[in-house]
C-alpha positions as CSV (number, residue, x, y, z in Angstrom):
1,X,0.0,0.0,0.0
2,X,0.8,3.4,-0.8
3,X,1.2,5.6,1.5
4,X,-1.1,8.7,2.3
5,X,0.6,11.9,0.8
6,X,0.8,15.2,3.2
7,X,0.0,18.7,2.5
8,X,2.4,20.9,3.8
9,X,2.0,24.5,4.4
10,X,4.5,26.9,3.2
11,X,5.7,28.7,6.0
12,X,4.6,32.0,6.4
13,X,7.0,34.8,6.3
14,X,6.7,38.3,7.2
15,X,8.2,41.6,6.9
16,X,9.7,43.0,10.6
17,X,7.6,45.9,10.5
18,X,4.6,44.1,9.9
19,X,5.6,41.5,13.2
20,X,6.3,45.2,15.2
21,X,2.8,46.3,14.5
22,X,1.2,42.9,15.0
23,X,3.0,42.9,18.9
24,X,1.9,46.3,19.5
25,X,-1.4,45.9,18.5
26,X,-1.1,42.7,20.7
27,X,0.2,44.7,23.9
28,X,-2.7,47.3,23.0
29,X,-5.3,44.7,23.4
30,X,-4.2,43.6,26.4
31,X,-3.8,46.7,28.2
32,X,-7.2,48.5,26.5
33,X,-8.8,47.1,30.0
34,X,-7.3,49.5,31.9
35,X,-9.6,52.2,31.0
36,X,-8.5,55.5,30.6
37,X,-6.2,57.1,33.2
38,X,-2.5,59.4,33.1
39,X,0.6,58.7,35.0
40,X,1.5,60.6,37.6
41,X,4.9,62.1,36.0
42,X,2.3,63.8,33.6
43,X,-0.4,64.4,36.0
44,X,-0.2,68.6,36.3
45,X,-1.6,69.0,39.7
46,X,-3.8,72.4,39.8
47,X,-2.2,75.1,41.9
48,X,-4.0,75.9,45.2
49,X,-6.1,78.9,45.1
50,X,-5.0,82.3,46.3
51,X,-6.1,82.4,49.5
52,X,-4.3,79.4,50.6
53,X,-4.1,79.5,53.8
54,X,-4.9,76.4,56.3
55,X,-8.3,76.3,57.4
56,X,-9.6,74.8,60.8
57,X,-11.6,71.7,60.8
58,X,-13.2,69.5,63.5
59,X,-10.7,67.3,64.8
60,X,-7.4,70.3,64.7
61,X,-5.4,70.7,68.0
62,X,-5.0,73.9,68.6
63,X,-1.9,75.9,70.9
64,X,-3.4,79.1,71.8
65,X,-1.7,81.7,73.5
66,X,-2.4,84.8,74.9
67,X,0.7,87.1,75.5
68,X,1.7,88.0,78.8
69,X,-1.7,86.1,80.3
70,X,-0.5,82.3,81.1
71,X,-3.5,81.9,82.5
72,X,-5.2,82.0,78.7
73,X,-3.0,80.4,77.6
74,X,-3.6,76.7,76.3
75,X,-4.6,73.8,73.8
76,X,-8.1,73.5,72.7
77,X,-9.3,70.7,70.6
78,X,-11.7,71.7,67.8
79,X,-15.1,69.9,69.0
80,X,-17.5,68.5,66.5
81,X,-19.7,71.5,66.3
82,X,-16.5,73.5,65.3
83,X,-16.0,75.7,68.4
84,X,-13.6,75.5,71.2
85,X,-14.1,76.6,74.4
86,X,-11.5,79.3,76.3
87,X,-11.8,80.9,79.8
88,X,-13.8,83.9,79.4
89,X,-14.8,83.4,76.2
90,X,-16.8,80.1,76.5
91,X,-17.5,78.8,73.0
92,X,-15.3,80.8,70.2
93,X,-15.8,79.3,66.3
94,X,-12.7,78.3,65.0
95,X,-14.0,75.3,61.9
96,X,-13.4,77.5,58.6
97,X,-11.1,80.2,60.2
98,X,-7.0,80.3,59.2
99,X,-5.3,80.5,62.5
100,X,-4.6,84.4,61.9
101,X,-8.2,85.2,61.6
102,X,-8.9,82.8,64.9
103,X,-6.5,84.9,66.4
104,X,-8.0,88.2,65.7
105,X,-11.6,87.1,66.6
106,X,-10.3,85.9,70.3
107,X,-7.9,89.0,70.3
108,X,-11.4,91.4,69.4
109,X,-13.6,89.3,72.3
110,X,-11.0,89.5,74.9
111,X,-10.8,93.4,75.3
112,X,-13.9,93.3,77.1
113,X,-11.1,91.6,79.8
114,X,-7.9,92.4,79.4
115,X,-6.5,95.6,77.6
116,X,-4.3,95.4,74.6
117,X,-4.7,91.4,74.3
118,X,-1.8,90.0,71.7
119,X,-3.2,86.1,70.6
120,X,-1.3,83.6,68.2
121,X,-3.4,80.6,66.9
122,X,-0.8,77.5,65.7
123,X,-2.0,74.6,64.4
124,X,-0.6,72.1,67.1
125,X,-1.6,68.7,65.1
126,X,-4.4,68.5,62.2
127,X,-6.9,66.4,62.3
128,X,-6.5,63.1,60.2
129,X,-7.4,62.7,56.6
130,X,-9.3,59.6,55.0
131,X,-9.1,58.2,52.1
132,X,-10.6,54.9,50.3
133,X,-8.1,51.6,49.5
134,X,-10.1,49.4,47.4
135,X,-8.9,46.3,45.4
136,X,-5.7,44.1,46.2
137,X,-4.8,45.6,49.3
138,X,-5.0,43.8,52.6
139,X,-7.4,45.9,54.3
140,X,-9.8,47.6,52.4
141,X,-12.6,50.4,53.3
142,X,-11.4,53.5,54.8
143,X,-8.5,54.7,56.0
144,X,-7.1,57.8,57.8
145,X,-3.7,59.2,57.1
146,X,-1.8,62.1,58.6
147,X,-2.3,65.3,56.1
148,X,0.6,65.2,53.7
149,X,1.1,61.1,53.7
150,X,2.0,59.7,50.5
151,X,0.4,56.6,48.6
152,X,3.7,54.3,49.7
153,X,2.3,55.3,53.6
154,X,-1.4,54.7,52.5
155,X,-0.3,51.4,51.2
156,X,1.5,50.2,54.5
157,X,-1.1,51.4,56.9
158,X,-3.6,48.9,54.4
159,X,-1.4,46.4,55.0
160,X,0.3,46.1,51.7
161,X,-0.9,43.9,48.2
162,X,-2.5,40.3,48.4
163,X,-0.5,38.1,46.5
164,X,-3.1,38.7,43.3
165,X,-1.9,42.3,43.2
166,X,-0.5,43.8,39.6
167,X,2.3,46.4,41.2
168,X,2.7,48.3,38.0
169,X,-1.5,49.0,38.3
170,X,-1.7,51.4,40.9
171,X,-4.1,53.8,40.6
172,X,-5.8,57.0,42.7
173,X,-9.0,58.0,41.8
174,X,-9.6,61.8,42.4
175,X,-12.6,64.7,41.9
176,X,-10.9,67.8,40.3
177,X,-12.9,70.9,40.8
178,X,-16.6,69.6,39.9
179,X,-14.7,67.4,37.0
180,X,-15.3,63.6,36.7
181,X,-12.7,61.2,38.6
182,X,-9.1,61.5,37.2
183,X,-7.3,58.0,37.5
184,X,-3.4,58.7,38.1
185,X,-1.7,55.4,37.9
186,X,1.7,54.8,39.8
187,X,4.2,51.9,39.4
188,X,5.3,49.9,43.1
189,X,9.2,50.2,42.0
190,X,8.9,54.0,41.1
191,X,7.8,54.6,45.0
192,X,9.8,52.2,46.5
193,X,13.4,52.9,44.6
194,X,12.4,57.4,44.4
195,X,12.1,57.1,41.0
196,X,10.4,60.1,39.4
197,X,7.0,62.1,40.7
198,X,5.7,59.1,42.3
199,X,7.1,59.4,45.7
200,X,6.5,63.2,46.0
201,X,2.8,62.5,45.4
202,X,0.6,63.2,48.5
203,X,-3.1,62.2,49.1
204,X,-6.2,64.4,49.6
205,X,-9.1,64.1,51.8
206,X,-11.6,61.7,49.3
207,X,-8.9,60.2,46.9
208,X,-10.0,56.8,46.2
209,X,-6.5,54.1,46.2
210,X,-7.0,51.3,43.4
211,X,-4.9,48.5,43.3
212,X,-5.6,45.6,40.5
């Protein structure tokens, strides 16, 4: 018996450039699930608005002192209603006030007192911030930070990535300025190893932590 005869098929051969586009169109694909977001060495941050200046919120410790009167002087923690309460004075607003103009509403009040009263607000320790760590983080749901923390400390105080975590998918959600949700995405090595904008990033009250 004869036997059976195969039909082969000429190998297909093609141009580089043709392979190049054919992986990138590959590595497109795969990444289009990402949605749409911008790294954070091109994320232009908005500057702050003129008036600047720190404001009071529930939660602030303040140091209060009133010159040349020990007996005013002290820390006062701002209560849930906003105020704090000082001798003579009883409640005072303070939630929505810089320290300066705190200091010349308490300064105004107390010369029913004391003549010539001289009063400097600091801001002793601010109140916590919280943010959101959803996804492959240990400890999901809320989570409050010191003002100024950056996503590396966000990330340790959720106890790190599960082991399904993608470290190069990173992501904080924020609102800018009645805008929808900006995604900034961040690479684990760039925080850890300093390596561009990354580590200078710091959270805001409401920014929402991704990790895929």
């Amino acid at each position: 018996m004869s036997s059976p005869h195969r039909t082969h098929r000429p190998a297909l051969h093609l141009p580089p450039r043709v392979l190049a586009c054919a992986v990138l169109l590959l590595v497109a694909s795969a990444c289009s699930g990402l949605g749409k977001y911008t790294w954070v060495d091109e994320y232009q941050e908005k500057p702050p608005p003129l008036d600047a200046s720190y404001r009071i919120a529930a939660g602030d410790l303040l140091n209060i002192r009133v010159w040349n009167q020990e007996s005013l002087t002290t820390q006062a923690r701002v209560r849930d209603d906003g105020r704090i309460s000082l001798l003579f004075l009883d409640d005072v607003e303070a939630a929505g006030h810089s320290p300066a103009m705190l200091s010349q509403q308490i300064q105004t009040r107390l010369k029913d007192y004391i003549n010539h009263p001289v009063v400097t607000v600091a801001l002793e320790m601010a109140r916590p911030i919280k943010v959101t760590m959803v996804g492959e983080v240990n400890r999901i749901g809320p989570l409050e930070i010191d003002v100024g923390a950056s996503l590396l400390q966000a990330l340790a105080g959720a106890g790190g990535f599960t082991e399904y975590a993608h470290q190069d998918r990173i992501f904080v959600m924020r609102h800018e300025d009645g805008q929808g949700p900006l995604r900034i995405r961040f690479r684990y090595q760039d925080l850890i190893h300093a390596e561009g904008r990354a580590p200078t990033f710091r959270l805001r009250p409401g920014d929402v932590v991704v990790v895929e």
